[in-house]
BALOBA-1460 file (C-alpha; in Angstrom, 3 decimals):
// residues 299
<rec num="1" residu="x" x="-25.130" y="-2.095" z="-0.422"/>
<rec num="2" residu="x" x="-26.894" y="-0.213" z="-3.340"/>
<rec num="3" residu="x" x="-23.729" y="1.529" z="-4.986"/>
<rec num="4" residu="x" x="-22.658" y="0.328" z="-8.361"/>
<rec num="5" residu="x" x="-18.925" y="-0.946" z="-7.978"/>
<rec num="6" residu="x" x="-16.536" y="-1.469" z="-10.953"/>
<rec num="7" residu="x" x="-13.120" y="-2.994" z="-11.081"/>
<rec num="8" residu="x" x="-10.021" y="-0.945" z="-12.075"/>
<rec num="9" residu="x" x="-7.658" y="-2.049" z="-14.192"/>
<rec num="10" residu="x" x="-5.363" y="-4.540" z="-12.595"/>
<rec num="11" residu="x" x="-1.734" y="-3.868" z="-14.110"/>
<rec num="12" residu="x" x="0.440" y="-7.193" z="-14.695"/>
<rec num="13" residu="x" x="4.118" y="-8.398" z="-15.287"/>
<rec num="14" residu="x" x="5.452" y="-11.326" z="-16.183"/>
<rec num="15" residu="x" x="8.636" y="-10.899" z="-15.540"/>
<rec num="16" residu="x" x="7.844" y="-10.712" z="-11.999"/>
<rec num="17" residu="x" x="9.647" y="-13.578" z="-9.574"/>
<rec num="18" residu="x" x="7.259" y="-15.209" z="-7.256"/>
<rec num="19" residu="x" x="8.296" y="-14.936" z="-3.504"/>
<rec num="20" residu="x" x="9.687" y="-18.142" z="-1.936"/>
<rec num="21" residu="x" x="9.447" y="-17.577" z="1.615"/>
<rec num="22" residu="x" x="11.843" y="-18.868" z="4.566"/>
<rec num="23" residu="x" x="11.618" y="-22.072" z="5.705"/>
<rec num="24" residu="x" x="10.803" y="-21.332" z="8.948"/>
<rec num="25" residu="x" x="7.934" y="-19.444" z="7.435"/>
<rec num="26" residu="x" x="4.211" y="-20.182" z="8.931"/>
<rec num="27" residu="x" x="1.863" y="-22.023" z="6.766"/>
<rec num="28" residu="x" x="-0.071" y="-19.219" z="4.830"/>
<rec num="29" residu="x" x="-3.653" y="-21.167" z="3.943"/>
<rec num="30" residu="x" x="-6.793" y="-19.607" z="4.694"/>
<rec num="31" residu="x" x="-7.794" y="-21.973" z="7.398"/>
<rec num="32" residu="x" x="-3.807" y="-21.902" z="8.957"/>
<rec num="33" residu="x" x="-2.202" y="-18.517" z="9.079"/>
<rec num="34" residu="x" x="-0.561" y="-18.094" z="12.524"/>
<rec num="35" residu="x" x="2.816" y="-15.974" z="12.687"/>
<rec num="36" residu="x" x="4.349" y="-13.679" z="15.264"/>
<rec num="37" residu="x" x="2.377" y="-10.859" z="13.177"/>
<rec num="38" residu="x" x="-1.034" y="-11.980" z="13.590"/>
<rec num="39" residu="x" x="-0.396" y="-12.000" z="18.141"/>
<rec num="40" residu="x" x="-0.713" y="-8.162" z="17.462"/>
<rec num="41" residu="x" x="-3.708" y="-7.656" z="15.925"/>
<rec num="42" residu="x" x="-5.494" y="-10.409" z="18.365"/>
<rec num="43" residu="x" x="-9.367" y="-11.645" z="17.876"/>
<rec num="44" residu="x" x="-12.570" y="-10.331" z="18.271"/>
<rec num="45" residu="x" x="-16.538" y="-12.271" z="18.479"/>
<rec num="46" residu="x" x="-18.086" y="-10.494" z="15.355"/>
<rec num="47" residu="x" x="-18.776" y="-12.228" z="12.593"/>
<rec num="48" residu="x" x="-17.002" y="-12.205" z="9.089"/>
<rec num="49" residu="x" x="-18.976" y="-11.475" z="6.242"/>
<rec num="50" residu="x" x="-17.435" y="-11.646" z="2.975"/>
<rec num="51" residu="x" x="-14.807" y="-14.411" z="2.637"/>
<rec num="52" residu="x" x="-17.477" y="-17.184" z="0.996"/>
<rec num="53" residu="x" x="-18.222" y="-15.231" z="-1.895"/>
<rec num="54" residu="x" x="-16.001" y="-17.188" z="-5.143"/>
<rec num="55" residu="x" x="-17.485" y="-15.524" z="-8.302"/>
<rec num="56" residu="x" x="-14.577" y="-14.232" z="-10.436"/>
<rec num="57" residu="x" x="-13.551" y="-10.387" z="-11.277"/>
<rec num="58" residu="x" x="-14.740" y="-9.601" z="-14.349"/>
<rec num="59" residu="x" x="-11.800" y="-8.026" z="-17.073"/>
<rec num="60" residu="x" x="-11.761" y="-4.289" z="-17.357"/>
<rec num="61" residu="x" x="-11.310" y="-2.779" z="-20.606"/>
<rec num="62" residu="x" x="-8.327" y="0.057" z="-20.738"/>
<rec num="63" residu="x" x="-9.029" y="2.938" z="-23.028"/>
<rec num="64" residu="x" x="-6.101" y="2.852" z="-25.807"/>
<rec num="65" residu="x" x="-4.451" y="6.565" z="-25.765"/>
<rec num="66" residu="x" x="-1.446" y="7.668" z="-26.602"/>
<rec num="67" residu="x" x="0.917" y="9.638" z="-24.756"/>
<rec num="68" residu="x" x="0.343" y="13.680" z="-25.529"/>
<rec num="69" residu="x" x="3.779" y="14.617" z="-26.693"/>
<rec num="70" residu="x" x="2.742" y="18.430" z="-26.525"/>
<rec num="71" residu="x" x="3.314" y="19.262" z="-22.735"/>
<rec num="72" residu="x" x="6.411" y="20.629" z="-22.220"/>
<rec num="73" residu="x" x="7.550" y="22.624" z="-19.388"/>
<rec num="74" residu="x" x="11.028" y="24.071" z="-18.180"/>
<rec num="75" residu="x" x="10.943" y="22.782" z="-14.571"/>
<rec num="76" residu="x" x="10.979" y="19.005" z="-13.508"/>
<rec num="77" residu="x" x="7.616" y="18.889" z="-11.880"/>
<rec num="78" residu="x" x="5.954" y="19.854" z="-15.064"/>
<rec num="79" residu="x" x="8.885" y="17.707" z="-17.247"/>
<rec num="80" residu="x" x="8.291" y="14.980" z="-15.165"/>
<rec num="81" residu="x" x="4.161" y="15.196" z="-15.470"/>
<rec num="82" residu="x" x="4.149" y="14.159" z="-19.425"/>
<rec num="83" residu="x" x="4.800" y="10.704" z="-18.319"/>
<rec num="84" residu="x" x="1.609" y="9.963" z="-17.841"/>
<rec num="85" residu="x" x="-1.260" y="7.401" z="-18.037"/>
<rec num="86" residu="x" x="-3.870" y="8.711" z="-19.898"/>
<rec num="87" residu="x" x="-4.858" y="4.991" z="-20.801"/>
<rec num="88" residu="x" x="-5.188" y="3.731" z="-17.234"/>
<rec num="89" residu="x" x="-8.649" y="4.567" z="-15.867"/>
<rec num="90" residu="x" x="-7.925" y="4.532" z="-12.263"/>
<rec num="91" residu="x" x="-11.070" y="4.645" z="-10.750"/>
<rec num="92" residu="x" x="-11.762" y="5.169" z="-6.477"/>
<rec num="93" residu="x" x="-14.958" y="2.382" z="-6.452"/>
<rec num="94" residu="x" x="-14.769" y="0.218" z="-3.472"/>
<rec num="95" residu="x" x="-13.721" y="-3.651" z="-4.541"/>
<rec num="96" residu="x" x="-16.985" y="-5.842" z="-4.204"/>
<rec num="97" residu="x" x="-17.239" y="-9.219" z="-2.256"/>
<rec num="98" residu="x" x="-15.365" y="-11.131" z="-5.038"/>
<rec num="99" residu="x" x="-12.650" y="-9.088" z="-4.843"/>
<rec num="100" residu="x" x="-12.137" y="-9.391" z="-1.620"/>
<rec num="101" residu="x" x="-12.765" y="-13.074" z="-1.543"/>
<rec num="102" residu="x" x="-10.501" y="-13.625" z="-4.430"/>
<rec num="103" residu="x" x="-7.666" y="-11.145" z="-2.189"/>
<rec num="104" residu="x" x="-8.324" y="-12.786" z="1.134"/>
<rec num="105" residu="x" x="-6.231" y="-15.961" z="0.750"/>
<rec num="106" residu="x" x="-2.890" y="-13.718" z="-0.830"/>
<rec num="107" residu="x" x="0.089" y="-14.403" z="1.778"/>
<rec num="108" residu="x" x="1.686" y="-10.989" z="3.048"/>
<rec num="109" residu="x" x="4.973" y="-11.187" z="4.883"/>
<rec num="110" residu="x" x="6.388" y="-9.304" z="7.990"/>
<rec num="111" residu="x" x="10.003" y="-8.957" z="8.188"/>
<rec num="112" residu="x" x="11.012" y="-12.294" z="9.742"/>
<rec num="113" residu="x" x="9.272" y="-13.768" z="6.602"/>
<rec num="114" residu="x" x="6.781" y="-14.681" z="8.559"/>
<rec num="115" residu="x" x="3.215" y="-14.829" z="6.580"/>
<rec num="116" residu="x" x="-0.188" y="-14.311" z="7.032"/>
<rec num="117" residu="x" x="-3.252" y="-14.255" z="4.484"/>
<rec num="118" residu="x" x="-4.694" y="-10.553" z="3.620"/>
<rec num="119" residu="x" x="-7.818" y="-12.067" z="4.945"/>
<rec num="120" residu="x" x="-7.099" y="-12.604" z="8.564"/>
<rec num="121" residu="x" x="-5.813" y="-8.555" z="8.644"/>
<rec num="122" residu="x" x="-9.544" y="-7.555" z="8.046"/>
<rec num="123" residu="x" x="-11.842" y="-10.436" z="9.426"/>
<rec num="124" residu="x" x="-13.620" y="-9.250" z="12.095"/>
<rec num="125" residu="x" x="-13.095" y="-12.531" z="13.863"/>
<rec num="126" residu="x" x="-9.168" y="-12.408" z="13.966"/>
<rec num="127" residu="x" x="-9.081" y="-8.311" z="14.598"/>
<rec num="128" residu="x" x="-8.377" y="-6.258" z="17.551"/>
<rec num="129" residu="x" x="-9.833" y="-3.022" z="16.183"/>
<rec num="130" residu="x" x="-13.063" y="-2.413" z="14.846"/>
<rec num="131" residu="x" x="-11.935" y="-0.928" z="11.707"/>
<rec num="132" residu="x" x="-8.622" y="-1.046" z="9.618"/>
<rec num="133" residu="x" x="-7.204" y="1.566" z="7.529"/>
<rec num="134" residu="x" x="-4.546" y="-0.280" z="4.879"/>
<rec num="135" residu="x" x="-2.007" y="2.379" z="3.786"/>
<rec num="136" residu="x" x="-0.688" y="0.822" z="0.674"/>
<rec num="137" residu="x" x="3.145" y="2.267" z="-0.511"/>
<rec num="138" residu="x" x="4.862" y="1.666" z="-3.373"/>
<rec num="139" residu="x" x="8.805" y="0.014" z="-3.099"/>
<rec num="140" residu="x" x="10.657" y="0.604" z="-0.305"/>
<rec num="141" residu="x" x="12.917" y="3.403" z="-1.581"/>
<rec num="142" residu="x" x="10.178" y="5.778" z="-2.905"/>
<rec num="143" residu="x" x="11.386" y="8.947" z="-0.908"/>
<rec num="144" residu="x" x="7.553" y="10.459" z="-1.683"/>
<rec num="145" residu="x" x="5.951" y="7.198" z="0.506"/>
<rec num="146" residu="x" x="8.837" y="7.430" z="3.322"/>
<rec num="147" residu="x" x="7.820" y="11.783" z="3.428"/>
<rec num="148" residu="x" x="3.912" y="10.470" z="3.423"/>
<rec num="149" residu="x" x="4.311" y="7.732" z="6.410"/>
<rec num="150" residu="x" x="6.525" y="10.573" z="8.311"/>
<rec num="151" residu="x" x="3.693" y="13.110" z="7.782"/>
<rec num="152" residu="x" x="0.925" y="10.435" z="8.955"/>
<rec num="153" residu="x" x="3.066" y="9.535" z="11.548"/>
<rec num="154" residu="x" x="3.731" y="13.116" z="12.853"/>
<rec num="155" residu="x" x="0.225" y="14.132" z="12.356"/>
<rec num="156" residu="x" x="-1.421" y="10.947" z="14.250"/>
<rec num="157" residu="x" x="0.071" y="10.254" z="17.273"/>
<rec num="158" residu="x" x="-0.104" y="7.276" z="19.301"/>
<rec num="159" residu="x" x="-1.992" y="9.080" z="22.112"/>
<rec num="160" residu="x" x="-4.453" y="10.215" z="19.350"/>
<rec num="161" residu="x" x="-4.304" y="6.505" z="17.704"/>
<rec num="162" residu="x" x="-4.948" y="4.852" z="20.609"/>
<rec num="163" residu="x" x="-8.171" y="7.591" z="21.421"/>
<rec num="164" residu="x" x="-9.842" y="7.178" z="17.633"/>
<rec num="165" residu="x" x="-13.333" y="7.537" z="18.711"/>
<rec num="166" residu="x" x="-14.131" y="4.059" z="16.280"/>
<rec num="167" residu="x" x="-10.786" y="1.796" z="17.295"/>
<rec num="168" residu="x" x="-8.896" y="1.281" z="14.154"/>
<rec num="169" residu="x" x="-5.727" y="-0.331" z="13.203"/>
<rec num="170" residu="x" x="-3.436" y="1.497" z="10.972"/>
<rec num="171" residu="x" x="-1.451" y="-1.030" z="8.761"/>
<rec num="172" residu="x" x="1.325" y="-0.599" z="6.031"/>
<rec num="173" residu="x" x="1.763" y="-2.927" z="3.280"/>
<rec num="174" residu="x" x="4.596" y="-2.479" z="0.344"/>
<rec num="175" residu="x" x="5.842" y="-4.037" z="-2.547"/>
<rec num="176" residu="x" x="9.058" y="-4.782" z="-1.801"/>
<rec num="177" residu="x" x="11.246" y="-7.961" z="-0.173"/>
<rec num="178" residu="x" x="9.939" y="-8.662" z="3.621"/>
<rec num="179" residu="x" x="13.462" y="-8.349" z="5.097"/>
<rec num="180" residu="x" x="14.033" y="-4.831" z="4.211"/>
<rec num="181" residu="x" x="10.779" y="-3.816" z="6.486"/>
<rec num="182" residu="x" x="13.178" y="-3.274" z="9.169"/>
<rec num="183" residu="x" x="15.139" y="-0.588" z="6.992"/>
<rec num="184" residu="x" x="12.037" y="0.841" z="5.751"/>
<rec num="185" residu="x" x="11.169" y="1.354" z="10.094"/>
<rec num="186" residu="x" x="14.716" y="3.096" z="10.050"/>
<rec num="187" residu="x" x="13.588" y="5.607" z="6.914"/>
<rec num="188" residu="x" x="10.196" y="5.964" z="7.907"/>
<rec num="189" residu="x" x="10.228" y="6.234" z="11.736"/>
<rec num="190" residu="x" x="6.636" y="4.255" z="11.404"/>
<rec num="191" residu="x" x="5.508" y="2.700" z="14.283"/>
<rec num="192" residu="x" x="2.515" y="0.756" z="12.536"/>
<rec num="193" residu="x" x="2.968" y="-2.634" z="11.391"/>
<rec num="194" residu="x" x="4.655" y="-3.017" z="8.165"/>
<rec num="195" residu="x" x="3.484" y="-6.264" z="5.939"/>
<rec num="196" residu="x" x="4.680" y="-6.696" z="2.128"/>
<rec num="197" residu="x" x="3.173" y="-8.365" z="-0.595"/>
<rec num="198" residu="x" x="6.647" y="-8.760" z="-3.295"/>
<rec num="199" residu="x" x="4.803" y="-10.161" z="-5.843"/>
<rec num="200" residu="x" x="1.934" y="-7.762" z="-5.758"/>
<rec num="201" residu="x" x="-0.754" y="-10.286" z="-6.573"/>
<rec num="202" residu="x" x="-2.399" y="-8.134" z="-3.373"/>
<rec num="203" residu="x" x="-2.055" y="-5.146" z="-4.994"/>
<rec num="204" residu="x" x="-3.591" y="-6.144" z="-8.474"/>
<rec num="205" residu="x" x="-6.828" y="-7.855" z="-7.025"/>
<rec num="206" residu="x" x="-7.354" y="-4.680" z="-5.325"/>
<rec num="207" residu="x" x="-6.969" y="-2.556" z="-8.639"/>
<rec num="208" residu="x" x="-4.011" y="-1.139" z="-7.877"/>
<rec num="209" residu="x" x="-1.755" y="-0.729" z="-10.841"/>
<rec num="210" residu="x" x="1.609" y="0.455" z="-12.636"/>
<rec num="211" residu="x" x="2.329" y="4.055" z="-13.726"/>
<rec num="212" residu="x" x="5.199" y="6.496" z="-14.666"/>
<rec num="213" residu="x" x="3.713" y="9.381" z="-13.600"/>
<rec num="214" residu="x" x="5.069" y="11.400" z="-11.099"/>
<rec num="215" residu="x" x="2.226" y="13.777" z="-10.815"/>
<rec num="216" residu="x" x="2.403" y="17.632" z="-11.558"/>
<rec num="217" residu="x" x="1.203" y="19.140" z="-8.300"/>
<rec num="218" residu="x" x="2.729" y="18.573" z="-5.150"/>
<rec num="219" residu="x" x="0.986" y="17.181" z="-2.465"/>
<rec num="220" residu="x" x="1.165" y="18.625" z="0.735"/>
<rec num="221" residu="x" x="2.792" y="16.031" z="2.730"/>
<rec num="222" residu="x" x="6.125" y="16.788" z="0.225"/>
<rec num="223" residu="x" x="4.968" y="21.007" z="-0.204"/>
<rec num="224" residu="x" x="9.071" y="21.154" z="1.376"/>
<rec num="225" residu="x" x="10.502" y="18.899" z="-1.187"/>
<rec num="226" residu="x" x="10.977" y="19.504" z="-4.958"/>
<rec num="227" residu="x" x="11.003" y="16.773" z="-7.923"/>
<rec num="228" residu="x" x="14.755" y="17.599" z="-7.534"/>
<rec num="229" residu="x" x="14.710" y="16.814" z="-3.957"/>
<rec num="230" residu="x" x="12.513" y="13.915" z="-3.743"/>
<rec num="231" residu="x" x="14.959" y="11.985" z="-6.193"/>
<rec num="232" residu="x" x="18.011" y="13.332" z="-5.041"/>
<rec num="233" residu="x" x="16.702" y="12.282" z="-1.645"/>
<rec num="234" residu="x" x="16.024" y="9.087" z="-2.642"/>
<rec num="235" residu="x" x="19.436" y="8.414" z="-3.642"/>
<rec num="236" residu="x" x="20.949" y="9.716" z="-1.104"/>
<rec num="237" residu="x" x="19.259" y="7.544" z="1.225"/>
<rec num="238" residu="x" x="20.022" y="4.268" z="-0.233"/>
<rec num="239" residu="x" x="23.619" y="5.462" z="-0.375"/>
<rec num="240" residu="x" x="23.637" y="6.147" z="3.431"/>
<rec num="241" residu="x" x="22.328" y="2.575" z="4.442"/>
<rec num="242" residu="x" x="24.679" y="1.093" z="1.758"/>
<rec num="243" residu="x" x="27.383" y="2.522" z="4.442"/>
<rec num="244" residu="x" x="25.607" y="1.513" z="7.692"/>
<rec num="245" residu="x" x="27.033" y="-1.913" z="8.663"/>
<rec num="246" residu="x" x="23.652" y="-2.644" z="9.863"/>
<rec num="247" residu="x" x="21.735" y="-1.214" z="6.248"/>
<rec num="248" residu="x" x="20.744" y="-2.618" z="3.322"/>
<rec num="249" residu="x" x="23.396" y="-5.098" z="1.262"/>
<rec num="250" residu="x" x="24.067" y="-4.049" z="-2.809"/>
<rec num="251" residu="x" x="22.060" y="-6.363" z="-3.731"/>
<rec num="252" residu="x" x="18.815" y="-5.102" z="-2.323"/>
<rec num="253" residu="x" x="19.065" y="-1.922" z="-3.909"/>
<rec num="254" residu="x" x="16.844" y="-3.667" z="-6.474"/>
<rec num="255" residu="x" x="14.789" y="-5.804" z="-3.862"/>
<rec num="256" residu="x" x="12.865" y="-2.638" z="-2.852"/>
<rec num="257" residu="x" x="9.881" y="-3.695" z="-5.276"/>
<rec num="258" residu="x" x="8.369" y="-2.701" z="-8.575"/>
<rec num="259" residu="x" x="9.297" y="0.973" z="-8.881"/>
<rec num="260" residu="x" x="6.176" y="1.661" z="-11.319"/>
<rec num="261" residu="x" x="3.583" y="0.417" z="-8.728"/>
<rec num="262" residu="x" x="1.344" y="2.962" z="-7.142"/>
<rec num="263" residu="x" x="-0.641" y="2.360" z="-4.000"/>
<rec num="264" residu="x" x="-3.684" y="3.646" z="-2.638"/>
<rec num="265" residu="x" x="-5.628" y="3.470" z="0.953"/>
<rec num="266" residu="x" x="-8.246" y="1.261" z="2.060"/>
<rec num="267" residu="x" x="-10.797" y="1.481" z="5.129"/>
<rec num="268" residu="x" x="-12.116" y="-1.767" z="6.219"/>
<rec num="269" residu="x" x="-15.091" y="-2.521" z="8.472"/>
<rec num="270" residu="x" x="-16.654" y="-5.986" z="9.667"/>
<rec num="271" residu="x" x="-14.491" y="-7.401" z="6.412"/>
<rec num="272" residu="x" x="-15.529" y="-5.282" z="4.048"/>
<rec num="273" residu="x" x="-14.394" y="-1.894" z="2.371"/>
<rec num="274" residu="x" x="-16.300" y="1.037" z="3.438"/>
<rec num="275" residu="x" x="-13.885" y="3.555" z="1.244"/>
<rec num="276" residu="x" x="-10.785" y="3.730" z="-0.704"/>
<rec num="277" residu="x" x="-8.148" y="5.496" z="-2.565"/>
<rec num="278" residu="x" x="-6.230" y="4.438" z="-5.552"/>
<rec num="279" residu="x" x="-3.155" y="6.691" z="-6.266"/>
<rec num="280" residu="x" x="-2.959" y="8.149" z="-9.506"/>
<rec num="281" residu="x" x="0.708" y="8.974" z="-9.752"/>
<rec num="282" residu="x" x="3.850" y="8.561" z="-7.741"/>
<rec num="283" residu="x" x="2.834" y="11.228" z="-5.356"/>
<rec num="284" residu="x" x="-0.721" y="11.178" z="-4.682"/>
<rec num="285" residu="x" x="-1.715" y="9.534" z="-1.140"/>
<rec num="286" residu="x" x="-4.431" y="10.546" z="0.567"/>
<rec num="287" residu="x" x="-3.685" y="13.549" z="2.533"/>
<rec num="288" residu="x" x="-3.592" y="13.292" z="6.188"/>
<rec num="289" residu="x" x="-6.085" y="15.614" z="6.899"/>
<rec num="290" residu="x" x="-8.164" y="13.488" z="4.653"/>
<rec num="291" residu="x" x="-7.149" y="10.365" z="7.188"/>
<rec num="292" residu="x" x="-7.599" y="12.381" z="10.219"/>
<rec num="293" residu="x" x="-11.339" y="12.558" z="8.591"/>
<rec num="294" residu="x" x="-11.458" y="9.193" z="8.519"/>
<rec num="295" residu="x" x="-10.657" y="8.390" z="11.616"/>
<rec num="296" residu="x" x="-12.997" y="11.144" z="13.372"/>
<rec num="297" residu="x" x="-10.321" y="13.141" z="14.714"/>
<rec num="298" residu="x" x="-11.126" y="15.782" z="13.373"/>
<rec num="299" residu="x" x="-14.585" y="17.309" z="12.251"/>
């Protein structure tokens, strides 16, 4: 493992509430994490490799810029696109041992409450699949995450999942409260296993970070929906569910998580990251095609 790895900048609130899981929650230790979660993902012989390492992550520095006030455009995708992070240095290097060992014991939550450490969704010793791709989304509403899990779920079906030439589990983790996973299966049609991690001490180890820019091109998982669209969309969703008897309550329109946090998408193989992607904006995912890449189904 020649290749020079640096940390990105880790992006921090402390505002934040911590998340006080159920009671009937499973203990979420390192050495006890058992929960009606981990039954699907099963156990395998191979050996885990980088859950000893303790060293510390080192501090990144951030670049002090300010904003460039001088873009202006006349349509919202270009309006939208001066709110951006020029100081954030959002980098795509994969995070090194400590990172991972520092990560591995953070509790993520299915939608029971139920948790499990980060950890035991990678070790080789607790996994079903040989690899695992992590598809982290930002909160819950975000209609440009709900359009990219649609596309990745109507572009990799589950006879094509279940014949990935290198068996891999495809995993979704957000940032919002674990009881609204079950809504986010009605928006999203996913049929992958949805964890969150609402305080987003996951996504921070892992350099993941807060932004407010939407990004000025459109990627082609939304190339049918405007700006307009996306937020209208958005809105118009929340307001649907708020009449379903069975949606979301008022009060977890703002229990959908941080709605500055991007995401990004990690490959994992024998406990270790073998690529990633850190967004850059609101809308920028890896595209499917790039997944389908990934997972050698296509050439």
């Amino acid at each position: 493992m020649g290749r020079k790895r640096e940390v990105s900048p880790i992006g921090t609130s402390k505002f934040e509430r911590p998340y006080t899981p159920p009671s009937h929650s499973s203990n979420t230790s390192p050495t006890s994490v058992e929960s009606a979660a981990s039954r699907h993902f099963g156990h395998s012989s191979r050996a885990s490799t980088p859950f000893e390492a303790t060293p510390s992550t080192p501090a990144t520095s951030v670049a002090n810029t300010s904003f460039d006030t001088r873009r202006r455009s006349n349509d919202p995708d270009g309006w939208f696109s001066d709110f951006r992070d020029e100081w954030l240095d959002i980098s795509d290097e994969l995070p090194d041992r400590a990172q991972l060992a520092a990560a591995a014991p953070i509790p993520v939550f299915d939608q029971y409450g139920n948790g499990r450490t980060f950890g035991s969704l990678i070790d080789p010793e607790r996994t079903t699949h040989e690899r695992q791709l992590i598809l982290f989304v930002r909160h819950f509403y975000c209609g440009a995450c709900q359009a990219y899990l649609k596309a990745v779920t109507d572009n990799i079906t589950m006879q094509e999942y279940f014949s990935i030439p290198r068996p891999t589990s495809i995993i979704v983790i957000g940032c919002g409260q674990p009881h609204l996973i079950a809504q986010y299966k009605k928006f999203t049609n996913c049929p992958f296993p949805i964890f969150s991690d609402p305080t987003r001490a996951l996504y921070k180890k892992l350099g993941m970070t807060l932004s407010l820019n939407l990004g000025r091109e459109r990627p082609e998982y939304m190339k049918e929906i405007s700006t307009v669209q996306w937020l209208n969309g958005q809105m118009k969703t929340i307001k649907a569910s708020l009449r379903d008897p069975e949606g979301i309550k008022k009060r977890d329109v703002i229990k959908g998580g941080n709605t500055f946090q991007i995401g990004g998408e990690f490959l994992f193989e024998g406990g270790e990251a073998i690529w990633c992607h850190r967004m850059k904006n609101y809308r920028n995912h890896a595209e499917v095609d790039v997944l389908r890449k990934l997972l050698e189904l296509d050439e």
